[in-house]
N, C-alpha and C positions, 0 to 999 in steps of 0.2 A: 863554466864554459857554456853549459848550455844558455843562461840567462844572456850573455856575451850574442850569441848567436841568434834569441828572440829578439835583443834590443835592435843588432842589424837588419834583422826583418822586420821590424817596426819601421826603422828610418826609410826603407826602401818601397813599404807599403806610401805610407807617407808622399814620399817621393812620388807616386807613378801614377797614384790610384786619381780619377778623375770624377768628380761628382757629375750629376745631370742634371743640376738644377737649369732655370731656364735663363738663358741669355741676358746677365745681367744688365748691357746698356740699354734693352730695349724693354726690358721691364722692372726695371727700377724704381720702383715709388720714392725711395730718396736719393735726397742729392747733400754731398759734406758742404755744409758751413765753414766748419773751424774743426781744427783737431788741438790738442797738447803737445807742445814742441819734447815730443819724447813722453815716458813713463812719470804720471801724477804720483805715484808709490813703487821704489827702487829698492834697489840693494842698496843698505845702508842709509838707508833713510830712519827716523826716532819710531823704533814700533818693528823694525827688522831683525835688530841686532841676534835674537835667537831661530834665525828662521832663514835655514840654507839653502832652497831652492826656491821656494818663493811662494807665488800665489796660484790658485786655477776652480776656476767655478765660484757658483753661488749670485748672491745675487745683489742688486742696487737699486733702492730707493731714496724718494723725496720725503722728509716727514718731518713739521712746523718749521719750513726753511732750511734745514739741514739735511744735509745728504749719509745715509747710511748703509755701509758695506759688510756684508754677511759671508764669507768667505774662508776656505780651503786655505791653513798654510802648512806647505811641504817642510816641517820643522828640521828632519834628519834622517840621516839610515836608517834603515832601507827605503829607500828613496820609493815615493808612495805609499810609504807604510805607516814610517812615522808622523802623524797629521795633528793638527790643530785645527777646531773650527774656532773663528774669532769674527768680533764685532769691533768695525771701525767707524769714526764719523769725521765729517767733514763742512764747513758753513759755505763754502765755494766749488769744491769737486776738487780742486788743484793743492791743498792745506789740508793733510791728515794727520788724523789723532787715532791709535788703537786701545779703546773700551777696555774690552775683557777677552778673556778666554772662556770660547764656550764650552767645550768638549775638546779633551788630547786622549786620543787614541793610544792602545798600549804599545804598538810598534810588533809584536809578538808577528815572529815570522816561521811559526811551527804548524802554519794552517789549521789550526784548532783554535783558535779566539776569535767570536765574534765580532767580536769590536776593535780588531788589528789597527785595521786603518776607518777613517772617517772623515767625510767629503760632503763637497756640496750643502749647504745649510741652505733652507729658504723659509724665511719668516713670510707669514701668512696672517692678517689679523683676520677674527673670527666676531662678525657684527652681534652674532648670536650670543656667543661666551663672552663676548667684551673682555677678549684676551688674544694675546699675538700667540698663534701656534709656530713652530719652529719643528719642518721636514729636515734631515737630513740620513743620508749612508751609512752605513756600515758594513764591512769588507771582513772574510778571514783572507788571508795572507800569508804566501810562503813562495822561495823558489820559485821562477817557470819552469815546465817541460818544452822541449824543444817544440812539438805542435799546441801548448795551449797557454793561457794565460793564467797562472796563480795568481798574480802579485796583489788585483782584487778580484775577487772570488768570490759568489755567492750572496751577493748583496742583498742586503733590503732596509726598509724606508722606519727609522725612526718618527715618533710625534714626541713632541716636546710644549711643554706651555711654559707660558710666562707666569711666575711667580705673583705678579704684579698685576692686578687688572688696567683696563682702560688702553686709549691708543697711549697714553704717555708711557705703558709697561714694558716700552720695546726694549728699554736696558736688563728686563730680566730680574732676580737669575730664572734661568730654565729647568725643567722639571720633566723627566723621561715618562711619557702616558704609556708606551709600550710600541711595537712592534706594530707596522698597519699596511705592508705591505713584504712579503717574500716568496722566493722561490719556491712550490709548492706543489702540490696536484692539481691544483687549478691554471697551473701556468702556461701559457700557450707554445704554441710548439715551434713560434719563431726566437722563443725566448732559450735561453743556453745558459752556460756555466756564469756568467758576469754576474746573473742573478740581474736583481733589479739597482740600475747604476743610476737613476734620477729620477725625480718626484718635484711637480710644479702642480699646485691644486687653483683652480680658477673657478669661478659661478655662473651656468647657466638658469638664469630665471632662477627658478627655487631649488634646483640641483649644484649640487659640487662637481665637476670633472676634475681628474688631473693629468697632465700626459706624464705616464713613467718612458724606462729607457731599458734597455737589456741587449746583449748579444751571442752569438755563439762560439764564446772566445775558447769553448774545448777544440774549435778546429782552427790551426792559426795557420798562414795569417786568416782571420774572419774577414769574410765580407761583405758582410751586411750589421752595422750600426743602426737598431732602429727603436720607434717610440711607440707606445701603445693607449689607450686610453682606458681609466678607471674610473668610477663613479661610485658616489656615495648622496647621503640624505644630510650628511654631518661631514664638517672637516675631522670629527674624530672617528667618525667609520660607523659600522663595517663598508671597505671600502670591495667594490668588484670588479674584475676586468670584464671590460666591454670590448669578449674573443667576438662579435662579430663585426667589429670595425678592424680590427688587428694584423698586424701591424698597417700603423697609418699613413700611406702611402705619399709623405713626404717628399722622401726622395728613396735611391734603390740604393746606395750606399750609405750614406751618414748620414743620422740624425743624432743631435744629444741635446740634452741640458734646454730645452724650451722654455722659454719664459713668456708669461702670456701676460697680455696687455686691452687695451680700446682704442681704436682712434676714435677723433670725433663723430663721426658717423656712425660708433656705437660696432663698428669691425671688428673681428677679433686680429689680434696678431700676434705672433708667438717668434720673438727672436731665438736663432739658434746654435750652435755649433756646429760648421757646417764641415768640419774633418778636413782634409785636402785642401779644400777653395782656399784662394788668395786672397780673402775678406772673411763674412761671416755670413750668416743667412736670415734669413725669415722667410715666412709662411702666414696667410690671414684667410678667415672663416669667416661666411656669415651669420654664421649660427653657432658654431663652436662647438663643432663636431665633424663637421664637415671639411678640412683642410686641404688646400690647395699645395700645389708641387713649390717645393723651397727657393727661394732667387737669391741670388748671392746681393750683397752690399758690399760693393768694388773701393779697397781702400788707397788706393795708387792711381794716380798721382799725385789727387789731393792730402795725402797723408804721408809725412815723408817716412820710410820705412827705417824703423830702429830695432825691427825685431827677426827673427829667423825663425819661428813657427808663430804662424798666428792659432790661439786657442780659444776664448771662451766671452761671446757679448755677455754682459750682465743685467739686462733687462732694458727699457726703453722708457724714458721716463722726461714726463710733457712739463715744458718748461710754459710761465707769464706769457712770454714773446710769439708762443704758439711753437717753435724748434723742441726737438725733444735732444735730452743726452745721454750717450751712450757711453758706460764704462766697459772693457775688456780687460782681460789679460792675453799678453802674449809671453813667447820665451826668447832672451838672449842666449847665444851660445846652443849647442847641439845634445841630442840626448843622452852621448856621452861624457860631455865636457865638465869637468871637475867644475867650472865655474859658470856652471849654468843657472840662469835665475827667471823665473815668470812675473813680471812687472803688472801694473796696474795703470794703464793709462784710459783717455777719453777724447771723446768727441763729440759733435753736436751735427743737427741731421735738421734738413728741413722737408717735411710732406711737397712734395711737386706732383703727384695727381693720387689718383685711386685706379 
């Protein structure tokens, strides 16, 4: 009952809550090209058949003409809990093939297993090690209470390396370095029970930053989703929170799952989850520290609508022609719905100013 009763005030926060980002028609740096008539990765598609709810998070790159997805599949009950991280690939975006399994979570809903559940992968290659690192989550898990979130609970940020040196090492397998981010004494005081729910590491000049994620899901509904910034000398650490930037004033409701990027100009930008919005978001820096207030990327009318919650861009990635492509996930079907699934679709995005 009681989880009955959080899921309802999920859908309602959902429903109501309104981000502040800034007026997407009139500050939109992009404009849709083209989208995918519908989800590029479905239900039942070759590579699904064990995986019931679907997809969500992580991330999407280009690498020697092939497209590669890093990603969250909700494999079974307890819905969130039981997880797979998997590596899929692709020679056109629209044509997929799933690799391997990187990590399945134990599913253990007794809130005492670290590694219940397991989300969000992001591979990171390291010019220095001439090896792909691989960030991702880890969740204890159990029950909600009627004002707080169990289901993930207390998070924090795996390192992982590739087995394999060189860029061609990105198939792995992967190898646990240890722990390089969690909930702590050192944790800031916007940060809560979620613990730490993402990790994207990016390079300034000769430093690492990465923006992590956390909230204060012991009081529900929460409301404030937000992101912080870390720093290190190494992608393998010691990594610090930089509390006097924190939280990074994005936006005052939602921020998740940033992925950071360059335009030509050498900008930083960081697409994001932007919660609520009827699109998704981004944010750019000129320095990559400094981050500006989040703008929606408005996906209607240009995209015809096949999904009932939009969730998660998977990074921004610059194509020959100068357009870059964007892979998401969103969900069919509603948060209670026995046949609910999060697809993997795309689109393509053209720079029209700065």
């Amino acid at each position: 009952m009681k989880t009955r009763l959080f899921i309802i005030s999920l859908i309602l926060f959902f429903s109501s809550t309104a981000a502040d980002a800034s007026d997407p028609n009139n500050n939109c740096i992009f404009e849709i090209v083209s989208s995918s008539d519908g989800p590029v990765i479905k239900k039942g598609d070759p590579g699904t058949e064990n995986n019931k709810y679907g997809f969500e998070g992580g991330r999407v790159f280009k690498l020697n003409a092939i497209y590669h997805l890093f990603t969250s599949e909700m494999i079974d009950d307890p819905w969130w809990t039981k997880m797979r991280l998997a590596h899929w690939k692709s020679p056109d975006g629209k044509n997929w093939q799933r690799v391997s399994t990187l990590y399945e979570s134990s599913g253990d809903f007794t809130g005492t297993d670290l590694r219940a559940a397991l989300w969000s992968p992001m591979p990171i290659f390291d010019p220095c090690e001439n090896r792909w690192n691989l960030f991702y989550v880890s969740y204890k898990s159990k029950p909600n209470a009627e004002n707080a979130w169990y289901i993930n609970h207390e998070g924090r940020i795996w390192r992982a390396v590739s087995k394999q040196t060189a860029i061609d090492g990105i198939d792995g397998p992967y190898e646990d370095d240890g722990v390089i981010l969690q909930p702590d004494l050192n944790s800031d005081k916007w940060e809560g029970l979620q613990g730490v729910d993402s990790f994207f590491p990016y390079k300034v000049g000769d430093k690492w930053y990465a923006f992590y994620g956390s909230a204060q899901t012991q009081n529900w509904p929460c409301k404030f989703w937000g992101v912080g910034l870390a720093q290190s000398d190494s992608l393998a650490g010691p990594w610090k929170r930089c509390s006097e930037r924190n939280p990074v004033p994005i936006d005052s409701v939602w921020v998740e799952n940033p992925i950071v990027s360059k335009l030509p100009d050498g900008t930083f930008i960081a697409l994001l989850d932007g919660g609520p919005r009827e699109g998704f978001a981004y944010t750019i820096s000129k320095d990559g520290l400094n981050w500006e207030k989040g703008v929606t990327i408005p996906l209607e009318p240009e995209v015809k609508k096949w999904w009932t919650k939009m969730r998660t861009p998977l990074g921004l990635i610059p194509e020959d022609d100068g357009t870059y492509t964007v892979f998401y996930t969103a969900m069919t079907g509603g948060f209670k719905d026995k046949e609910r699934f999060a697809a993997v679709a795309m689109l393509r995005l053209k720079l029209k100013k700065l």
